[in-house]
C-alpha positions in Angstrom: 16.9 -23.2 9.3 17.8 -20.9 12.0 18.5 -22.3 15.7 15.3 -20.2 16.9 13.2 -22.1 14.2 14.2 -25.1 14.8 14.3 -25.0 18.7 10.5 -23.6 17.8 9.3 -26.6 15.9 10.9 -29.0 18.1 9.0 -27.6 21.2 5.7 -27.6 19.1 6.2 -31.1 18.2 7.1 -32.5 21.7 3.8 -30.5 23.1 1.8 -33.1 20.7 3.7 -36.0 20.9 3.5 -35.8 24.8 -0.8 -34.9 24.1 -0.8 -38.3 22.2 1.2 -39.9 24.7 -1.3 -39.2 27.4 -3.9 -39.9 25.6 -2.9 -43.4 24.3 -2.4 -44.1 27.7 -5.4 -43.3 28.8 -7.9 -44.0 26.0 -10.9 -43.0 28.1 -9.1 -39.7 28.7 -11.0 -36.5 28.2 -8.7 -34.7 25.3 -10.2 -31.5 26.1 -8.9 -31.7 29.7 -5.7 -32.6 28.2 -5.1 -29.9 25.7 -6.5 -28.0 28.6 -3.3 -29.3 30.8 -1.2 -28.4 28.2 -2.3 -25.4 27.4 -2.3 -23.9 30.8 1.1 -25.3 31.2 2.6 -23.6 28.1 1.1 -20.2 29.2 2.4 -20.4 32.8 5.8 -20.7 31.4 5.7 -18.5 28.7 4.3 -16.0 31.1 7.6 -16.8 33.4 10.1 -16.3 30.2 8.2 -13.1 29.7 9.1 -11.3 33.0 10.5 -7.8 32.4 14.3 -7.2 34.0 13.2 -4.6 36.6 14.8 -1.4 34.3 12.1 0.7 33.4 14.2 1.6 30.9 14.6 -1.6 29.4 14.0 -1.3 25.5 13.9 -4.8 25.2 11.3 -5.4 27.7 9.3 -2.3 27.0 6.0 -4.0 25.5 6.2 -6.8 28.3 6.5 -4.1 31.3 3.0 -4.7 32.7 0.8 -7.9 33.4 -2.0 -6.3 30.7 0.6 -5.7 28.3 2.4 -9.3 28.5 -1.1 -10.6 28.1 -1.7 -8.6 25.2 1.3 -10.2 23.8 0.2 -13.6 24.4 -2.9 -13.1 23.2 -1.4 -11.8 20.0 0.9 -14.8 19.7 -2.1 -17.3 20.7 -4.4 -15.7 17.9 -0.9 -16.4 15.2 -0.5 -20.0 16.4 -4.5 -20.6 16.2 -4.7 -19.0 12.6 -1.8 -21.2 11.0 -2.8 -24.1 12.4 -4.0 -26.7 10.1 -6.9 -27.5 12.4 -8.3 -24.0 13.0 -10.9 -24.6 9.9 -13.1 -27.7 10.3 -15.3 -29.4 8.0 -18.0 -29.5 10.4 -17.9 -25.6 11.4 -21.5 -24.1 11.4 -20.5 -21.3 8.8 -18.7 -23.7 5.9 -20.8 -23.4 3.0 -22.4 -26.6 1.8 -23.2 -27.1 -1.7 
């Protein structure tokens, strides 16, 4: 497993150990607001690792050059982590067929 991958994983894993964290310690917490917290937190930094170098030139920093195109990004990368997540299908969604 590569250093990236695992340095990935580990930083997922934290994220939901520390939501579980609060929440056990609070057990009439809101989890909403919580993941809320979290979330806003994650995107803040992500959006600080993401600034572009100042070299308009920069090939590496080319499709994070703008605010509108960093968001794009994250948006992109948001949709990826929501889609392989093993909750982004419920049981109780409105359009799962019954039988």
């Amino acid at each position: 497993m590569s250093e990236a991958h695992t340095l990935f994983d580990s930083a997922a894993s934290q994220t939901v150990e520390l939501a579980n964290r609060l929440s056990d310690a609070d057990p009439q917490a809101d989890l909403w607001e919580i993941a809320d917290g979290l979330l806003a937190g994650a995107v803040h930094y992500w959006l600080y690792t993401r600034q572009p170098c100042g070299d308009p030139r920069c090939e590496q920093c080319a499709t994070i050059s703008t605010a509108e195109e960093r968001l794009a990004v994250l948006l992109k990368d948001l949709e990826q982590y929501a889609r392989d997540s093993d909750y982004f299908h419920s049981p109780t969604d409105v359009n799962v067929g019954r039988a």
